[in-house]
Steps between C-alpha positions, in 0.01 A plus 500: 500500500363468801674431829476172714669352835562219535433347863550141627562392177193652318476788285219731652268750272580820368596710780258829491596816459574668821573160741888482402730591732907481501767520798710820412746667768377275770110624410195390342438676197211497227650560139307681263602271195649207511771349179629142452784383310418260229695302275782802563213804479293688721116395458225709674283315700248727503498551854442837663545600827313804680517836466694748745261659742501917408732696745287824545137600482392908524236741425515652146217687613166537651216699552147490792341218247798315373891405489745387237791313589861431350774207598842392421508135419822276605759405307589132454271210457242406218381793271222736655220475268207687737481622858236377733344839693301453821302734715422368885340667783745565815418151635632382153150377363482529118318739340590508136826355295559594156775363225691700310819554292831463644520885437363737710344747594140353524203678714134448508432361846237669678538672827259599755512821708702465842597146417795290588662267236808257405593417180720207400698403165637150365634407185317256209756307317416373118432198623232602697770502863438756740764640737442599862334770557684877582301706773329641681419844349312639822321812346214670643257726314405844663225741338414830397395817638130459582246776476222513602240763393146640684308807513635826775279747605777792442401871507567809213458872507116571326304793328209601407399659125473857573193664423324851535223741374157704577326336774107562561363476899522165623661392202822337605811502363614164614793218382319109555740272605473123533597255745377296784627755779720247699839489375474210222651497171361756273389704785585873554622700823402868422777707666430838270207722432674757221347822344593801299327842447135468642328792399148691396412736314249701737732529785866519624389245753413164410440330808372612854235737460143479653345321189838344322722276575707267352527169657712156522379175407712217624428105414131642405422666809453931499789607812407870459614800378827565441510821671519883367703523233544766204535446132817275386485290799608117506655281744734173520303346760615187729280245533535090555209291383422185343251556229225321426364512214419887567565817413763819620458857433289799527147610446325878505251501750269806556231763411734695343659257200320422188240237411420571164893522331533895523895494483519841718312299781722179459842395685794460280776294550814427313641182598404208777689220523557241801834314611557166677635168510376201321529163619521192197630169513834442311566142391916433605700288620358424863761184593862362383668198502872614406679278275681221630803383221612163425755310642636205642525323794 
């Protein structure tokens, strides 16, 4: 039965849902149904008032990207059949409103990275009422940690394959070792010249006599004879050059060492190696951004 007033004499139209409002305790209030008694029985009118507003509004949870929110609705007023969730920038602008069910949690609204939001909450009655709205939520939205990667020119301990054997005049027993000689990635510094047991087979001396000698060869230039030395000599020699694109070690020179591969003639060595430091680029983390948490404000 729908519910009528009757003013200056004349019965008006159905009053709508929502627009009826009686004096109770010295206050205006809005019912949320509203009964008349008829022929000795109570008669809904079908009137329906509007819904209580919700009384609390809180993260359920949230992550960089988005947030999920729960409520509390009110108690009182007419039945809660949805809630009505809106997102607003700071200056309150909307951004996105969603309607759900009266029960929570709900979360799907987006967030952006170091971003300040408020949410807000009201109340959709069956009848299509809404309350006033509960809020603001103020949350802001932080980020993560940040890296940021690039090559480094870092530095490591380097060596040489070791080699050794029978070595003719002038033929050189020499380790070739690329780079561009200035320091760059893949570039070498040369800090050792190694060797162990130089001998030959004619003499106790290998190196230092009128017609042999046994000589250096650094980034492919000859630096001259070692010096005298006897049969199982070898050194751990400092040096400190880039190489480029050369070759380190030692070569016979002299009348007196073979030409032709007679072994008695030759110098023998065990073992020449060559120590350093490489340089190489290493792709790491070159810049952070530390992680800044959400939270509210």
């Amino acid at each position: 039965m729908p519910m009528r007033m009757k003013v200056n004499g004349a019965w008006t139209g159905a009053i709508a849902s929502g627009n009826f409002r009686v004096r109770s305790g010295g206050a205006w209030i809005y019912p949320a149904y509203c009964r008349m008694r008829v022929n000795g029985a109570w008669v809904d009118t079908g009137y329906v008032g509007y819904p209580s507003a919700p009384v609390n509004l809180w993260v359920h949870a949230w992550s960089y990207s988005a947030i999920a929110l729960n409520w509390t609705l009110g108690s009182g007023g007419a039945p809660v059949s949805a809630v009505n969730l809106v997102k607003t920038d700071p200056a309150g602008n909307w951004l996105n409103q969603v309607e759900v069910g009266a029960g929570g949690p709900w979360g799907n609204f987006n967030m952006s990275w170091d971003t300040r939001y408020r949410f807000y909450i009201r109340a959709k009655g069956a009848s299509g009422l809404y309350s006033g709205f509960y809020g603001p939520l103020n949350v802001s939205c932080g980020h993560p940690r940040q890296d940021t990667y690039g090559y480094v020119l870092r530095e490591r301990a380097w060596q040489s394959d070791v080699i050794g054997g029978w070595f003719n005049k002038d033929q050189a027993c020499w380790i070739y070792v690329a780079g561009a000689g200035d320091g760059r990635a893949g570039d070498i510094l040369i800090q050792g010249l190694h060797s162990r047991n130089w001998r030959t087979p004619q003499s106790g001396t290998v190196s230092g006599t009128a017609s042999r000698t046994l000589n250096h060869i650094y980034n492919n230039g000859d630096f001259g004879s070692v010096g005298t030395v006897g049969g199982g000599w070898g050194e751990d020699l400092g040096l400190n050059n880039w190489s480029s694109n050369s070759y380190w070690g030692y070569v016979p020179r002299g009348t007196g060492w073979s030409t032709t591969g007679n072994q008695y003639y030759q110098a023998g060595v065990d073992q020449v190696w060559l120590t350093g430091t490489e340089r190489y680029n290493n792709y790491e983390i070159v810049s952070t951004i530390a992680e800044q948490g959400n939270g509210y404000w």
